[in-house]
Backbone as CSV, one residue per row, in Angstrom:
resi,resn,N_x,N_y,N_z,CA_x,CA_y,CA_z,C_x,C_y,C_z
1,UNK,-24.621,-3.917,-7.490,-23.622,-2.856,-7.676,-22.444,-3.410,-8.472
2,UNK,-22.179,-2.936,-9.757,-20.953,-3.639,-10.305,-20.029,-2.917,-10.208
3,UNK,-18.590,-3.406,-10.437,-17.151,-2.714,-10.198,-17.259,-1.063,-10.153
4,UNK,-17.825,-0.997,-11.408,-17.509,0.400,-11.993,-17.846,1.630,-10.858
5,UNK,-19.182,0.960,-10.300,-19.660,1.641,-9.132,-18.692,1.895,-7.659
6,UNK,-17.739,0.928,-7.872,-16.756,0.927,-6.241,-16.099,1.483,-6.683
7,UNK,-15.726,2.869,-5.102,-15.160,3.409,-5.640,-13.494,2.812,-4.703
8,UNK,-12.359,3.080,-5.274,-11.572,2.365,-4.113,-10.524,3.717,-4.354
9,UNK,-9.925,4.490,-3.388,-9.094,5.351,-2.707,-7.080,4.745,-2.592
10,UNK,-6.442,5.232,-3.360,-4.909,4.752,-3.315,-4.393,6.018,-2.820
11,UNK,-4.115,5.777,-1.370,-3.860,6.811,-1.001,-2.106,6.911,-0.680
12,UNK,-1.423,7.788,-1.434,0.039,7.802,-1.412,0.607,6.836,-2.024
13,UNK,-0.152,6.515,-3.660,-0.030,5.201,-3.940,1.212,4.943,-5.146
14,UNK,1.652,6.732,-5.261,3.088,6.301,-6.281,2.216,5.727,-7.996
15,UNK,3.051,4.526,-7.996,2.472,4.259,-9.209,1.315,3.571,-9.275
16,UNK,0.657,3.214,-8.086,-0.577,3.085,-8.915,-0.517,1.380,-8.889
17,UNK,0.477,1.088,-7.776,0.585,-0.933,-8.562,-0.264,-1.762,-7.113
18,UNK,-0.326,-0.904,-6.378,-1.266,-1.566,-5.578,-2.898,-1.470,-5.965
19,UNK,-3.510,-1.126,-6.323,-4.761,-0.680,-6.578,-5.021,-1.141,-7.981
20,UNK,-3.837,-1.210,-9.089,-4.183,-1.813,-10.219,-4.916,-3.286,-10.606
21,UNK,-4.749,-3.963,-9.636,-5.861,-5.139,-9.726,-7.018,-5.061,-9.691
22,UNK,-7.337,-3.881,-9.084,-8.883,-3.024,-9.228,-8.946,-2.299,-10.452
23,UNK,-8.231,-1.308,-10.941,-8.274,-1.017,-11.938,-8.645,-1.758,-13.228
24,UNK,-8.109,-3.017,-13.458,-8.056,-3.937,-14.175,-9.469,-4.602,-14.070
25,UNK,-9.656,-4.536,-13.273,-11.180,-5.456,-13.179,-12.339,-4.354,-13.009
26,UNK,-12.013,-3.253,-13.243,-12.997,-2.085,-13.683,-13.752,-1.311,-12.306
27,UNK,-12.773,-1.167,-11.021,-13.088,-0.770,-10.447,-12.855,1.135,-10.508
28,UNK,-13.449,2.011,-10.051,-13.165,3.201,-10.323,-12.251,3.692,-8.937
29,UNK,-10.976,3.564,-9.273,-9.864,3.556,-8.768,-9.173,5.380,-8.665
30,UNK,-9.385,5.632,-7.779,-8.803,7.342,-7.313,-7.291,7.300,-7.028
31,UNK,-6.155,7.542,-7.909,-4.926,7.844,-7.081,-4.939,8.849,-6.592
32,UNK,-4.733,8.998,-4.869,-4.372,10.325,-4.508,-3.049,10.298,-3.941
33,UNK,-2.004,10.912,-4.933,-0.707,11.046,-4.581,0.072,11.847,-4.815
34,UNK,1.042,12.573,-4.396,2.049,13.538,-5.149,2.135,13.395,-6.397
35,UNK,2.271,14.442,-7.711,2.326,16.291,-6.950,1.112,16.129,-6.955
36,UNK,0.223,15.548,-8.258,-1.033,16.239,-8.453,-2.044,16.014,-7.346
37,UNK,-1.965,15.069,-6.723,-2.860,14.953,-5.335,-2.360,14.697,-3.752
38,UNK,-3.027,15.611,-2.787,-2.029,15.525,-1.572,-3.064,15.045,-0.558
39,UNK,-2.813,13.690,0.322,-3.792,13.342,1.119,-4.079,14.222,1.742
40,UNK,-3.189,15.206,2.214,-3.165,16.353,3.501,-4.573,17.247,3.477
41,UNK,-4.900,17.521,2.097,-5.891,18.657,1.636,-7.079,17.566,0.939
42,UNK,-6.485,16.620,0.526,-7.776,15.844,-0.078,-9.011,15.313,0.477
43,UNK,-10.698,15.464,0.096,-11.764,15.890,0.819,-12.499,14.594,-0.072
44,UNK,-12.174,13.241,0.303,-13.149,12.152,-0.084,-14.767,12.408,-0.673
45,UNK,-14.694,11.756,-1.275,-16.332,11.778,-1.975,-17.336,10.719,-1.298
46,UNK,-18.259,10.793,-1.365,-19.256,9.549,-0.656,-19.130,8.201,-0.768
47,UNK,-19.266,7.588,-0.024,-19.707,6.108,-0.481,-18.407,5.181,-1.104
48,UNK,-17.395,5.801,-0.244,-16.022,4.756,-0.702,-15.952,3.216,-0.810
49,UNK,-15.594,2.555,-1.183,-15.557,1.200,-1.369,-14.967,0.427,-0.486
50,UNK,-13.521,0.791,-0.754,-11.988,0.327,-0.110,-10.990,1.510,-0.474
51,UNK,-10.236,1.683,0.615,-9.193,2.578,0.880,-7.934,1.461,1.029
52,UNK,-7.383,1.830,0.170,-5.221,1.397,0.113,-4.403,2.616,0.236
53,UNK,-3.748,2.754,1.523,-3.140,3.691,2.010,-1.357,3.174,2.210
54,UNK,-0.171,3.759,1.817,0.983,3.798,1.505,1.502,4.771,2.053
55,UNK,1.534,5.359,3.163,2.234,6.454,3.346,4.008,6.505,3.468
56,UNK,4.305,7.113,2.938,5.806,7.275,2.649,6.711,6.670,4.245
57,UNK,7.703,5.938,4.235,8.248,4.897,4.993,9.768,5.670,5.596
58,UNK,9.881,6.832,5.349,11.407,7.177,4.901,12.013,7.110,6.219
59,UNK,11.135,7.718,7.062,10.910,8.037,8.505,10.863,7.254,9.689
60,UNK,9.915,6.265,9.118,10.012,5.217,10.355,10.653,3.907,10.182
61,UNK,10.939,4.179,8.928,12.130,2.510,8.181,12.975,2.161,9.713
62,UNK,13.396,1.225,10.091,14.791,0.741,10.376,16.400,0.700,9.536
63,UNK,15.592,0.167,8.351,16.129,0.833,7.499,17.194,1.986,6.818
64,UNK,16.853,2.953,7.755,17.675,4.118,7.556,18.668,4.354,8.004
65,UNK,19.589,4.198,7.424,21.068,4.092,8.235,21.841,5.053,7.708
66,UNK,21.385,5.673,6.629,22.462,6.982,6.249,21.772,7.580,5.707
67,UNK,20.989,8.857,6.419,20.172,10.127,6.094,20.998,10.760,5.369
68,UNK,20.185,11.656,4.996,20.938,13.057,4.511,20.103,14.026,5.286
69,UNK,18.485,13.659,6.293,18.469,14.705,6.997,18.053,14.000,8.083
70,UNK,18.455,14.283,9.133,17.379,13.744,10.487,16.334,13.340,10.519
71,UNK,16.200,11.759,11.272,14.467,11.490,11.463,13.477,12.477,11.730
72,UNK,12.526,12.961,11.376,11.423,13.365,11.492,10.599,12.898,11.766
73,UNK,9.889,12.486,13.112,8.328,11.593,12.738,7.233,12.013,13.167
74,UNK,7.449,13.544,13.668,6.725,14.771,13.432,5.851,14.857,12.073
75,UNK,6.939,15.046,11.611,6.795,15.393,9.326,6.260,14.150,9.134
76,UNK,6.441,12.871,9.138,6.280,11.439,8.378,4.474,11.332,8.849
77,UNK,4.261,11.786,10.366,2.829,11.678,10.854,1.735,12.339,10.604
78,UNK,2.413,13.368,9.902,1.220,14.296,9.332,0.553,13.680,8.114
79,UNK,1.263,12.983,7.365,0.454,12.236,6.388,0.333,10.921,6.555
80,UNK,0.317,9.974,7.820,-0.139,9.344,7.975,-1.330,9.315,8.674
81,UNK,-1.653,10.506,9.645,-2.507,10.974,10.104,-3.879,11.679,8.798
82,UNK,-3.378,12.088,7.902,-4.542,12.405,6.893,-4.631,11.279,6.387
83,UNK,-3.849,10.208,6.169,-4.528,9.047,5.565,-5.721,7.845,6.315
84,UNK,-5.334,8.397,8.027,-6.561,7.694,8.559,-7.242,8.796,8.987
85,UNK,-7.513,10.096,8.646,-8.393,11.077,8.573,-9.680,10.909,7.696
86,UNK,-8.824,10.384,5.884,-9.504,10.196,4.951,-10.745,8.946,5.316
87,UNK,-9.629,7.939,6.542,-10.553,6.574,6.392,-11.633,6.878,7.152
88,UNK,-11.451,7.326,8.259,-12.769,7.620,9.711,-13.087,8.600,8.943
89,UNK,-12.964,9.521,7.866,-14.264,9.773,7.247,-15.367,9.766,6.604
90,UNK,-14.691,8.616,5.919,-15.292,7.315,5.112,-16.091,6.322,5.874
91,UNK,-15.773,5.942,6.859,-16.557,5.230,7.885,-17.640,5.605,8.191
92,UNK,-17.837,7.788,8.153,-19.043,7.615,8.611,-20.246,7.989,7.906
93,UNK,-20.170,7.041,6.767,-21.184,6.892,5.456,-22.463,5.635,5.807
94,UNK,-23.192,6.043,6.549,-24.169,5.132,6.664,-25.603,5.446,6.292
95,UNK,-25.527,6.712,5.837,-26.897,6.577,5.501,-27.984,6.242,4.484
96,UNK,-27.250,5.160,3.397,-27.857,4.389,3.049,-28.136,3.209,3.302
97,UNK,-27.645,3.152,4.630,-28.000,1.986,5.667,-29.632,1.600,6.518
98,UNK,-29.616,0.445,6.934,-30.399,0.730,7.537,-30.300,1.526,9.074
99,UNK,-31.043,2.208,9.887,-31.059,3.295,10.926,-29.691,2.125,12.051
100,UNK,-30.667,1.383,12.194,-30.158,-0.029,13.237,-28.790,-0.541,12.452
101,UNK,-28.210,0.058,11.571,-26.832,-0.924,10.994,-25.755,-1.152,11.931
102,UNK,-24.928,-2.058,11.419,-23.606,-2.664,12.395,-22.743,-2.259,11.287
103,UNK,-22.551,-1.947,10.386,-21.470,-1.698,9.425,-21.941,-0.602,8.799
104,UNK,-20.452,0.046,8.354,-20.270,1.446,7.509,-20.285,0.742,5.975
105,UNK,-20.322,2.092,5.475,-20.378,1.675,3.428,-18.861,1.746,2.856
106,UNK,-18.000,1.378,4.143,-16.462,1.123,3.631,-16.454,-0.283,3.698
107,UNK,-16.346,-1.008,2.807,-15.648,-2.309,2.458,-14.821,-3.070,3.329
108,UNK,-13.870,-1.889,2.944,-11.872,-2.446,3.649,-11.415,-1.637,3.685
109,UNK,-10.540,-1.405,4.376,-9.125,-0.037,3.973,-7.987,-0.998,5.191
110,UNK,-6.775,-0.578,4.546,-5.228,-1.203,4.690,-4.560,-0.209,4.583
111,UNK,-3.437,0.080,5.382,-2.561,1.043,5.602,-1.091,0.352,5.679
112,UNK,-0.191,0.471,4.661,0.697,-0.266,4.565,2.015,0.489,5.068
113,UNK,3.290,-0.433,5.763,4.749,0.177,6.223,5.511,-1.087,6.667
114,UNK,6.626,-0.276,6.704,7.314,-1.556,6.976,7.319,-2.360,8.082
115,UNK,7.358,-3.276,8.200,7.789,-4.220,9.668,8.485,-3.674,10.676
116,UNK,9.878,-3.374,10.219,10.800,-3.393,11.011,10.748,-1.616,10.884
117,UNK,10.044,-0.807,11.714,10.222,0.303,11.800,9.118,1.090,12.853
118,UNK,9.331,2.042,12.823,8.392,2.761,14.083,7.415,3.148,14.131
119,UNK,6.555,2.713,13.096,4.664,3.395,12.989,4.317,2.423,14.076
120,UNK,4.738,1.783,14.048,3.850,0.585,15.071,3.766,1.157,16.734
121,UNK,4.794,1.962,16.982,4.786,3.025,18.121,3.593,3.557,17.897
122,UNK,3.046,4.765,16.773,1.809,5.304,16.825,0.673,4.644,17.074
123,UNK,0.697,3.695,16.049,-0.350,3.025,15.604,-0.698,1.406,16.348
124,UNK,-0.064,1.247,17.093,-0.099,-0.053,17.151,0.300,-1.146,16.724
125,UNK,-0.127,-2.666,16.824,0.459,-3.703,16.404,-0.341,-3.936,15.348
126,UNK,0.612,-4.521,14.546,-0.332,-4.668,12.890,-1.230,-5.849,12.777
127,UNK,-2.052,-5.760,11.921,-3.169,-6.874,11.470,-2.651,-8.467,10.925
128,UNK,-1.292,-8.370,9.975,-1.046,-9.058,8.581,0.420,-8.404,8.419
129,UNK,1.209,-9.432,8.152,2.599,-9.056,7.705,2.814,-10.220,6.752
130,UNK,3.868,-9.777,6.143,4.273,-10.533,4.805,5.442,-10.064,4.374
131,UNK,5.915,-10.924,3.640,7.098,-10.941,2.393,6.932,-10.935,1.283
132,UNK,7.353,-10.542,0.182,6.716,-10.397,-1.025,6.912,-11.824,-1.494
133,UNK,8.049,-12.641,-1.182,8.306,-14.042,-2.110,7.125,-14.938,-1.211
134,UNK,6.059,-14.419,-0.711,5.257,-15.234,0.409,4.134,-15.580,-0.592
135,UNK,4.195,-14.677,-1.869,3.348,-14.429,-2.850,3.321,-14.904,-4.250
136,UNK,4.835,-15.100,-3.896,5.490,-15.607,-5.514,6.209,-13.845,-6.194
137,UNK,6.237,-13.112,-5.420,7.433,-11.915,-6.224,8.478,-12.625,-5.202
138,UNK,9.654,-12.670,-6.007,10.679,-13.573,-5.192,11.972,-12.486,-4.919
139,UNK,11.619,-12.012,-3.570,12.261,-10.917,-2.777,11.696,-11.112,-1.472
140,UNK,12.514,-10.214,-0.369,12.743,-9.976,0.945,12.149,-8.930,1.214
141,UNK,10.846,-8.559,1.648,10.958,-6.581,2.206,9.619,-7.111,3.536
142,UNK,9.778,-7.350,4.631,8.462,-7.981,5.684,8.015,-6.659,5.247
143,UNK,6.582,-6.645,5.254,6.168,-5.743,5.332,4.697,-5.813,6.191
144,UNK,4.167,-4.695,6.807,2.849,-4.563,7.880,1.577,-3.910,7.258
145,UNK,0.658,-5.057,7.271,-0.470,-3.857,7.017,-1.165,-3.645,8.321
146,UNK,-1.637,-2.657,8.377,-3.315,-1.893,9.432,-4.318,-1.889,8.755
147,UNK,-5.056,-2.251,8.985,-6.548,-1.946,8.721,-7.696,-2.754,9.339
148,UNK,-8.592,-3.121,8.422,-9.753,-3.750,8.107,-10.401,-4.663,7.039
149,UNK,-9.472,-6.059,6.593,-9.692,-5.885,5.647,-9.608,-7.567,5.936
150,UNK,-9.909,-9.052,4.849,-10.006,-10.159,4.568,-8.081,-10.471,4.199
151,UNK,-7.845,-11.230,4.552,-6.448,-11.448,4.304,-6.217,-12.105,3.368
152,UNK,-4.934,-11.521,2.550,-4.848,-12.368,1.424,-4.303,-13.685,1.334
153,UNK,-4.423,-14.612,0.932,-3.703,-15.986,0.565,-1.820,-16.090,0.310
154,UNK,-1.708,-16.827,1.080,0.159,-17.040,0.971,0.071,-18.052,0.523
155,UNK,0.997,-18.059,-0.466,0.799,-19.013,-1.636,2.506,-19.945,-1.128
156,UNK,3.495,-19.528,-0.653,4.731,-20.288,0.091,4.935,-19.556,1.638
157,UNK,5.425,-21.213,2.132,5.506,-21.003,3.633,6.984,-21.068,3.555
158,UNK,7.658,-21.166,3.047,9.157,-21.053,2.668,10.269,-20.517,1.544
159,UNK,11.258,-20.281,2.327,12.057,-19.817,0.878,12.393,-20.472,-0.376
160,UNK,13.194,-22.174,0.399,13.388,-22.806,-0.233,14.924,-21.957,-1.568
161,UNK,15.748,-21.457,-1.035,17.119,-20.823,-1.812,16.876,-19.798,-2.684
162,UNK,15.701,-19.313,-2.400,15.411,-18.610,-3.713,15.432,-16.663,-3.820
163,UNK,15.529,-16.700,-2.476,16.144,-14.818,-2.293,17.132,-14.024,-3.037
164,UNK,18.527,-14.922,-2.582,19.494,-14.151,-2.904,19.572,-14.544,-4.411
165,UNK,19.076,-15.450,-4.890,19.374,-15.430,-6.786,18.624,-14.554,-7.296
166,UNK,17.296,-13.678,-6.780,16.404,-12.795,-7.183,17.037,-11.768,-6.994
167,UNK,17.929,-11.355,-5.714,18.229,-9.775,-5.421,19.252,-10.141,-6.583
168,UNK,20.184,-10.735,-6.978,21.154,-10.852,-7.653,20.362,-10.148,-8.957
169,UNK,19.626,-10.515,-9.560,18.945,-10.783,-10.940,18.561,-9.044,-10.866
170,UNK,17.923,-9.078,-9.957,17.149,-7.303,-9.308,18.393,-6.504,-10.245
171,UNK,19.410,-6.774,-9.357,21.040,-5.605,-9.370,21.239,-5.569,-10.229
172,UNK,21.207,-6.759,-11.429,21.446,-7.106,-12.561,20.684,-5.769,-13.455
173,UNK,19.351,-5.734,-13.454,18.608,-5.256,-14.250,18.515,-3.715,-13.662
174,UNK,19.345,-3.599,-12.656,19.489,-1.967,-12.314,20.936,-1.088,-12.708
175,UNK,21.367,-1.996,-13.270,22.559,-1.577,-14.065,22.077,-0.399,-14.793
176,UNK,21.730,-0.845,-15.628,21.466,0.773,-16.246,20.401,1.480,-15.842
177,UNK,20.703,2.238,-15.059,19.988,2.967,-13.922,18.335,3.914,-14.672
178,UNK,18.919,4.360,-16.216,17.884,5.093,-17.019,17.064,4.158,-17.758
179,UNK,16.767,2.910,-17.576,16.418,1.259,-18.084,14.898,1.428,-18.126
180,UNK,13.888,1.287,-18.355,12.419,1.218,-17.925,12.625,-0.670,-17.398
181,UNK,12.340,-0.868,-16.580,12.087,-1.583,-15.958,10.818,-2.196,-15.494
182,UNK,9.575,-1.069,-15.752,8.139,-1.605,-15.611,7.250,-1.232,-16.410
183,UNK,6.027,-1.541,-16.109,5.077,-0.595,-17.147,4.843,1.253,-16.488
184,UNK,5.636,1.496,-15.397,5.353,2.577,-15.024,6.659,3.443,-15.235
185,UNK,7.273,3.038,-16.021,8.357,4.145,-16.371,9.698,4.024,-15.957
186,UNK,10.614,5.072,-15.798,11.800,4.761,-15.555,11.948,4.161,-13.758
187,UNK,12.828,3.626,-13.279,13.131,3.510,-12.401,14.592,3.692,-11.533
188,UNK,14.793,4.542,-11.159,16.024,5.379,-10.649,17.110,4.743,-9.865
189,UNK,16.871,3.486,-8.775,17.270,2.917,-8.192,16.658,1.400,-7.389
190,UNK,17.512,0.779,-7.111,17.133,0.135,-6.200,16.067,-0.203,-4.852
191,UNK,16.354,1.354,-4.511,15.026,0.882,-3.218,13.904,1.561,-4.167
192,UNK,13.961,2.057,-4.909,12.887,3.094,-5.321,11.936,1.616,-5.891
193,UNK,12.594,0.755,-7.090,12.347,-0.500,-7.536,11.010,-1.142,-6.066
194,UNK,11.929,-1.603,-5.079,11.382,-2.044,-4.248,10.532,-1.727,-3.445
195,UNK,10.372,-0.065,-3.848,9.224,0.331,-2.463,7.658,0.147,-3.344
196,UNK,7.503,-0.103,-4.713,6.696,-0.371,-5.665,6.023,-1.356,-4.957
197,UNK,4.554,-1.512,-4.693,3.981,-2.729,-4.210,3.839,-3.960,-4.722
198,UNK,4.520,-5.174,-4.438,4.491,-6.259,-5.090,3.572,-7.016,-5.953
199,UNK,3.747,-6.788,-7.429,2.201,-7.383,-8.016,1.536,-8.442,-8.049
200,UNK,2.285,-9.481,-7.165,1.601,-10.788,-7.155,0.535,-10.649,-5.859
201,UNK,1.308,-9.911,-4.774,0.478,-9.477,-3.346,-0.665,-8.491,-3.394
202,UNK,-0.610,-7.640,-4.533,-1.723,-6.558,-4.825,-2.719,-7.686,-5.421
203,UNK,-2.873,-8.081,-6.419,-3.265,-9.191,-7.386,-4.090,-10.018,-5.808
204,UNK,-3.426,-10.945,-5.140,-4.051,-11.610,-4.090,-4.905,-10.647,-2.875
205,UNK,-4.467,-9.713,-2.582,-5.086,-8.700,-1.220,-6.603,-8.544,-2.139
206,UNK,-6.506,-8.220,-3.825,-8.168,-7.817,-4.283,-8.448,-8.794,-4.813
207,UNK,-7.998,-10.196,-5.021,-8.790,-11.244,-5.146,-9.357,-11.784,-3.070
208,UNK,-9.043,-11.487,-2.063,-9.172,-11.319,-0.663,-10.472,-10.387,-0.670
209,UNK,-10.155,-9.435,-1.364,-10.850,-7.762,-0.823,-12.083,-7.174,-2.116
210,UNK,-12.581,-8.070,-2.368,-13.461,-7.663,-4.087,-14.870,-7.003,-3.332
């Protein structure tokens, strides 16, 4: 079965920077994300590969210290709930298995949020946590995955001074707020910058997850 054939699922995936290491290596890569795609209504196709799931953080951050509307985690669960809807439906693809199998025709799937915030109430305790400078993107954000999946390689067990000269450099280059800043277009702010999945950690999770 070569790349082209896997299919891998980015579910709530924004731009597209987690899953692009698949892309790149010719995997047939599905974004399903706002506007044009909504996990809520979206009806998987057979024989998924790997599922990367992102559901929006706004809600259960710690993070949040000055709303403009009240926590919701009513609203925040409904699409985290279709994103492990999508996966246990995917799971139950076995019948090109043998009758007697121990495994489904899903690969992996990872459900990503932050550390320091409240999915872990729903969902439990996470699999894999990380920092992005754990990777070599040299920034601060712990972050949690869920799933099922081979763990990726941490390439530093330390900071070694190197945080705050990066956020510095970050602020720097958010000065001009209308700036393109990536290959995915403009970037509006600061957290917006940061909620982008780190490309050295995407890059390692599908050299982990092939």
């Amino acid at each position: 079965m070569n790349n082209s054939n896997k299919i891998i699922l980015d579910l709530c995936g924004g731009t597209g920077a987690w899953s692009k290491p698949y892309k790149d290596n010719g995997y047939d890569v599905r974004l399903i994300t706002l506007p044009d795609n909504d996990v809520r209504t979206y009806i998987p196709p057979q024989y998924v590969y790997g599922i990367l799931a992102a559901p929006p953080c706004q809600m259960f951050s710690f993070c949040r210290t000055s709303p403009k509307n009240p926590r919701d985690l009513r609203m925040a669960m409904e699409t985290v709930y279709a994103c492990l809807k999508i996966i246990w439906e995917c799971q139950y693809d076995v019948s090109k298995l043998s009758i007697a199998c121990k495994k489904t025709t899903l690969k992996f799937w990872a459900l990503e949020n932050p550390y320091f915030g409240l999915l872990k109430n729903f969902i439990g305790k996470s699999a894999f946590v990380f920092d992005p400078w754990e990777f070599g993107d040299m920034y601060k954000k712990r972050t949690a995955l869920w799933g099922n999946f081979n763990e990726p390689h941490k390439l530093y067990k330390n900071e070694n001074g190197r945080m705050k000269k990066f956020d510095r450099l970050l602020l720097y280059k958010l000065k001009d707020l209308r700036k393109p800043v990536n290959e995915f277009g403009l970037i509006e702010n600061r957290q917006e910058l940061r909620s982008i999945t780190p490309p050295r950690f995407a890059q390692a999770f599908c050299e982990a997850n092939k």
